[in-house]
MITI-547445 format. One line per 10 residues: number of its first residue (from 1); for each residue x, y, z of N, C-alpha, C, CB. Coordinates in nm, 4 decimals. Glycine has a CB too. Example, Ala and Ser with C-alpha at 12.3 -4.5 7.8 and 13.67 -1.06 7.14 Angstrom:
BEGIN
1	1.3190,-0.5690,0.7800,1.2300,-0.4500,0.7800,1.3200,-0.3300,0.7800,1.1308,-0.4473,0.9046  1.2850,-0.2250,0.7080,1.3670,-0.1060,0.7140,1.2900,0.0030,0.7870,1.4084,-0.0598,0.5725
//
This chain:
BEGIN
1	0.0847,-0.1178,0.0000,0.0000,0.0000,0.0000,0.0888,0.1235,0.0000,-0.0961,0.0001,0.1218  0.0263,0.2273,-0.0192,0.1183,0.3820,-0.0635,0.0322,0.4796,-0.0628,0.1911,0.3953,-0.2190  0.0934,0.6010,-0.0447,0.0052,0.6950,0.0086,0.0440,0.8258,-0.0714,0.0185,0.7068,0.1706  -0.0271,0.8530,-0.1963,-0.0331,0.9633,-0.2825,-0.0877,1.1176,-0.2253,-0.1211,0.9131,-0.3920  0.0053,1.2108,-0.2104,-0.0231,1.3492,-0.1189,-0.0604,1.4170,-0.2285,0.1056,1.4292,-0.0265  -0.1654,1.4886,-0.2462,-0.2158,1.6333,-0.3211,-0.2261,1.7784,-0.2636,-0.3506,1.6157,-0.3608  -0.1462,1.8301,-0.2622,-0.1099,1.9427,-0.2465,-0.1921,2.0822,-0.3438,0.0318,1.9183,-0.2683  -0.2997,2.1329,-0.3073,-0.3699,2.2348,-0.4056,-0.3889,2.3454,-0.3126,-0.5180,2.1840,-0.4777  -0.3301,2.5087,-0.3583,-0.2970,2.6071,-0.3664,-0.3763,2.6765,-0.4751,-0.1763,2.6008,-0.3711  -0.4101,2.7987,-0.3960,-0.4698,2.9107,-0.4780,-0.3420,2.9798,-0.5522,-0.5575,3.0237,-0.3770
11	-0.3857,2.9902,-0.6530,-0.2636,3.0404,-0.7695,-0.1846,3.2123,-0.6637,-0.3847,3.1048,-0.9921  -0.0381,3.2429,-0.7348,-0.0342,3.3542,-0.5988,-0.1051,3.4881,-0.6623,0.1537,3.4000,-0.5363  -0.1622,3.4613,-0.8159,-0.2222,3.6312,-0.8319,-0.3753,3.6131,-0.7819,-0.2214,3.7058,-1.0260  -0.4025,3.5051,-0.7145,-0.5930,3.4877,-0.7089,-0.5852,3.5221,-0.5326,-0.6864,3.2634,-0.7637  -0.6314,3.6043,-0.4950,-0.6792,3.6892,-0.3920,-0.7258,3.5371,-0.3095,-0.8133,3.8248,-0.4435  -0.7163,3.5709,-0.1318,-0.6997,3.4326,-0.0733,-0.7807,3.5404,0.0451,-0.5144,3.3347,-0.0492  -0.9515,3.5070,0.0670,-1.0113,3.5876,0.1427,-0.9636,3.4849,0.2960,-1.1884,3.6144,0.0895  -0.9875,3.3806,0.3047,-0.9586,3.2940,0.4228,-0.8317,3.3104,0.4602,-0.9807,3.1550,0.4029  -0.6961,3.3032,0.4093,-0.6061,3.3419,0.4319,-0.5823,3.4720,0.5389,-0.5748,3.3464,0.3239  -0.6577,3.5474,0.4559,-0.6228,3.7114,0.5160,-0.6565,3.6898,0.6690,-0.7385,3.8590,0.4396
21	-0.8371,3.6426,0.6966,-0.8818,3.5902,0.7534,-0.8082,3.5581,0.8565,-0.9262,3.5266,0.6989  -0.7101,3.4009,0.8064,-0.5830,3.3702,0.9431,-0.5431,3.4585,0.9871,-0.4541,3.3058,0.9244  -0.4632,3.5394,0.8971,-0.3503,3.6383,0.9435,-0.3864,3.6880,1.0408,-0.3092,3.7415,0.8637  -0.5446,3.7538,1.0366,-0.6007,3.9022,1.0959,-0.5942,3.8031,1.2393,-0.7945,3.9909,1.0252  -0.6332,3.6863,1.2494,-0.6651,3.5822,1.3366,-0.5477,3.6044,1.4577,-0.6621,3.4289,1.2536  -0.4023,3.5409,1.3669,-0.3172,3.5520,1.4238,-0.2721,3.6610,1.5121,-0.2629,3.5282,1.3573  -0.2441,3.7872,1.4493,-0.2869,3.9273,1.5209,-0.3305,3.9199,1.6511,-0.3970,3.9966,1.4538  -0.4783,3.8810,1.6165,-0.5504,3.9334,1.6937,-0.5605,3.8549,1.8416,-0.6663,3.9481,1.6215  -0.4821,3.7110,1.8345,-0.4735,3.6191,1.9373,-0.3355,3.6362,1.9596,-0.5211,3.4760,1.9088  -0.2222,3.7429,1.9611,-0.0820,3.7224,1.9888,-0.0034,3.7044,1.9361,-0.0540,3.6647,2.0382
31	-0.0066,3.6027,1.8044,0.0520,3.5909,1.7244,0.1434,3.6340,1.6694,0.0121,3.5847,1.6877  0.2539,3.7139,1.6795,0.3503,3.8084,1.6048,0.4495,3.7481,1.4924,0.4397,3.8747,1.7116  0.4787,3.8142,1.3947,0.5908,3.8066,1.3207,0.5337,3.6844,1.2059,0.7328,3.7687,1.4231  0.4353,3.7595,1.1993,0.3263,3.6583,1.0779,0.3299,3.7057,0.9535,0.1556,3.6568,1.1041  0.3660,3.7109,0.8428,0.3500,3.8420,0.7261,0.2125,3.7764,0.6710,0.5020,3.8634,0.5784  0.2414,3.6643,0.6254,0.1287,3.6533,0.5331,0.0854,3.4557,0.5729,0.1968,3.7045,0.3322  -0.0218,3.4636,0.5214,-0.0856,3.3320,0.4885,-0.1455,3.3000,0.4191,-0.1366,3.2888,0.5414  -0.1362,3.1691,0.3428,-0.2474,3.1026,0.1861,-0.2909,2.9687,0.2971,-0.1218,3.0256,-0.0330  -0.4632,2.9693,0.2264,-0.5009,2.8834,0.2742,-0.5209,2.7254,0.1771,-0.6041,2.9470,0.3291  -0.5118,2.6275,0.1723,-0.5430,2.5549,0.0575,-0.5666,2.4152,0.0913,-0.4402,2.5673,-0.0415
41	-0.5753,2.3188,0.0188,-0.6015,2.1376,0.0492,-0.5520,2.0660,0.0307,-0.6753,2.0674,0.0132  -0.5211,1.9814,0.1265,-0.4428,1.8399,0.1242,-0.5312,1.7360,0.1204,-0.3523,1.8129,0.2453  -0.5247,1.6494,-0.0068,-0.5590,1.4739,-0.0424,-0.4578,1.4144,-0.0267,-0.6047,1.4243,-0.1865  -0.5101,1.3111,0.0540,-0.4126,1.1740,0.1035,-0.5095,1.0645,0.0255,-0.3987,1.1390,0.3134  -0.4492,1.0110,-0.0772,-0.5029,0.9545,-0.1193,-0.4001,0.7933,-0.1186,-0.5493,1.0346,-0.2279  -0.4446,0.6340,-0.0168,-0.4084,0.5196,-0.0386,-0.4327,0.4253,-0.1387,-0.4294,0.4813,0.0393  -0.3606,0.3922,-0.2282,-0.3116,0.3166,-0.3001,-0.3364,0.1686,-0.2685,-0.1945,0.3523,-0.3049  -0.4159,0.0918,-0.3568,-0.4522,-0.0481,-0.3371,-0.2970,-0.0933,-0.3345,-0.5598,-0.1216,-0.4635  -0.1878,-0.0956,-0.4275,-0.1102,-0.1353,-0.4332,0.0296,-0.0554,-0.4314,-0.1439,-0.1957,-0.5060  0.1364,-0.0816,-0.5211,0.2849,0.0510,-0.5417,0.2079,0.1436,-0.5522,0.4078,0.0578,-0.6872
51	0.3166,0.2459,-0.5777,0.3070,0.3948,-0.6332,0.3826,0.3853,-0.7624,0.3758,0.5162,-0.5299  0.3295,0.3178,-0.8731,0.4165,0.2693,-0.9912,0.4354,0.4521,-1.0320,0.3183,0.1352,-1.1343  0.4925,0.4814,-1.1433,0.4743,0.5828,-1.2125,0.3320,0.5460,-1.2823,0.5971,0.6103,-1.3021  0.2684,0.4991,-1.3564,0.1408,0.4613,-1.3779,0.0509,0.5476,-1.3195,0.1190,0.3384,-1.3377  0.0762,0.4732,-1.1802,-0.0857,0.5192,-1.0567,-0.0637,0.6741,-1.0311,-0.0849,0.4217,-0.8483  0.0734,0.6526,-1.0520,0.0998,0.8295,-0.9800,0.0457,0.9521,-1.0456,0.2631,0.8762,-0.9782  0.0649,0.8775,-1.2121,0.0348,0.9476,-1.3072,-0.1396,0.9682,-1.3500,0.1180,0.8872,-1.4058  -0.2226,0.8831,-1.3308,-0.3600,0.8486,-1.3187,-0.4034,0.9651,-1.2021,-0.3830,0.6757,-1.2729  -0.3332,0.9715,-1.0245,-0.3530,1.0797,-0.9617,-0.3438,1.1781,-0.9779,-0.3230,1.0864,-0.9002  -0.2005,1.2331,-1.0805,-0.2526,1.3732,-1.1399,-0.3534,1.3719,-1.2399,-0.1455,1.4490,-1.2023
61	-0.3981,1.2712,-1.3254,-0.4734,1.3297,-1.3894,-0.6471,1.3541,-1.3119,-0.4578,1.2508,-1.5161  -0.6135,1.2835,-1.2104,-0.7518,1.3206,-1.1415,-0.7300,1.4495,-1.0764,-0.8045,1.2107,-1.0289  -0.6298,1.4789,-0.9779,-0.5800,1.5806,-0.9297,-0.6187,1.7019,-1.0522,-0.4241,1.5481,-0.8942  -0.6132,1.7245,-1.1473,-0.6086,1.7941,-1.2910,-0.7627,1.8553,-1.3272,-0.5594,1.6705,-1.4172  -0.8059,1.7317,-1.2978,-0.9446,1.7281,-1.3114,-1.0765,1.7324,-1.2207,-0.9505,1.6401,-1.3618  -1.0117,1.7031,-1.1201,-1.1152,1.6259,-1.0089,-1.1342,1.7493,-0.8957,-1.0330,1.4594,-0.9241  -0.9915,1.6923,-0.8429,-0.9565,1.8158,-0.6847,-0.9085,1.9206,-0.7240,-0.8377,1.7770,-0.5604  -0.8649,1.9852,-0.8595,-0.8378,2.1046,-0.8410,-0.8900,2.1648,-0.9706,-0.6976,2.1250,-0.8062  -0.9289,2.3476,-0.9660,-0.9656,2.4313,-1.0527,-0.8455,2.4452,-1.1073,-1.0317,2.5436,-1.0110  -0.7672,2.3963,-1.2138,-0.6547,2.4553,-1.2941,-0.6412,2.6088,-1.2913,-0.6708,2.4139,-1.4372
71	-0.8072,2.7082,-1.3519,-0.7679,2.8599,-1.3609,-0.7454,2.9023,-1.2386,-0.8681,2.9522,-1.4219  -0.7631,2.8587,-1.1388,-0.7141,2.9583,-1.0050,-0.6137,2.8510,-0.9141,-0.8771,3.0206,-0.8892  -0.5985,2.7679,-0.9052,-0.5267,2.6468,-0.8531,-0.4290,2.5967,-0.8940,-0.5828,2.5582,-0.8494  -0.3600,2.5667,-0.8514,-0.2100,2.5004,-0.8669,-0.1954,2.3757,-0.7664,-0.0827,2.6194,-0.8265  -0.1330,2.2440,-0.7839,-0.1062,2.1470,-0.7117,-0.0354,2.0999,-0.7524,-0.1722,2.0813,-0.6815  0.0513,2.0070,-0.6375,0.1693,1.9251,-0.6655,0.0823,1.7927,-0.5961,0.3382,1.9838,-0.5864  0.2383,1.6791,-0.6972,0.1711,1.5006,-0.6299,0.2910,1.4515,-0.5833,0.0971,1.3605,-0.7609  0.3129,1.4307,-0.4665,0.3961,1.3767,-0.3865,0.3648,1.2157,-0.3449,0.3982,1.4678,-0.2757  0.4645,1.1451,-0.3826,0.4170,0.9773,-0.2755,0.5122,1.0222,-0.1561,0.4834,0.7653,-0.3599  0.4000,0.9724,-0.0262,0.4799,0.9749,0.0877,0.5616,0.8912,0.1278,0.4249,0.9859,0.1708
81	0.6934,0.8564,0.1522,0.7762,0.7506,0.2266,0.7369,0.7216,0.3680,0.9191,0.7915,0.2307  0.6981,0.5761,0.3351,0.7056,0.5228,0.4846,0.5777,0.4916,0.5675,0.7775,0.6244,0.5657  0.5037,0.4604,0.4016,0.3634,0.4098,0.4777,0.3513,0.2834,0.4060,0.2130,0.5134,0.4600
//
């Protein structure tokens, strides 16, 4: 078994209202020496079997399609070591 990470990010010119959100958060609970924050989603997605290049490649194309808006989104596919 294997464990495929999706990593999806708001592109950096697409305005991040939740983000700001944290920041003001942080502030406002103590927080210091915060400049900025993006908010975005992590898929952990397990693998019946390897992480061939194949499967990995099948996850981005879902990743592509599925979990993320290409025009405002950006994601990376990571296999995790050590599951």
């Amino acid at each position: 078994m294997a464990r495929v990470v999706v990593d999806v990010m708001l592109k950096p010119e697409i305005l991040d209202p939740q983000g700001k959100a944290v920041l003001g958060a942080f502030g406002r609970l103590g927080f210091d020496g915060v400049a900025s924050v993006r908010q975005g989603k992590r898929f952990e997605i397990e693998l019946d079997g390897e992480a061939t290049p194949e499967a990995v490649a099948e996850i981005e194309r879902a990743a592509a399609t599925l979990l993320a808006n290409p025009v405002i989104e950006d994601f990376t596919v990571h296999v995790e070591a050590g599951v």
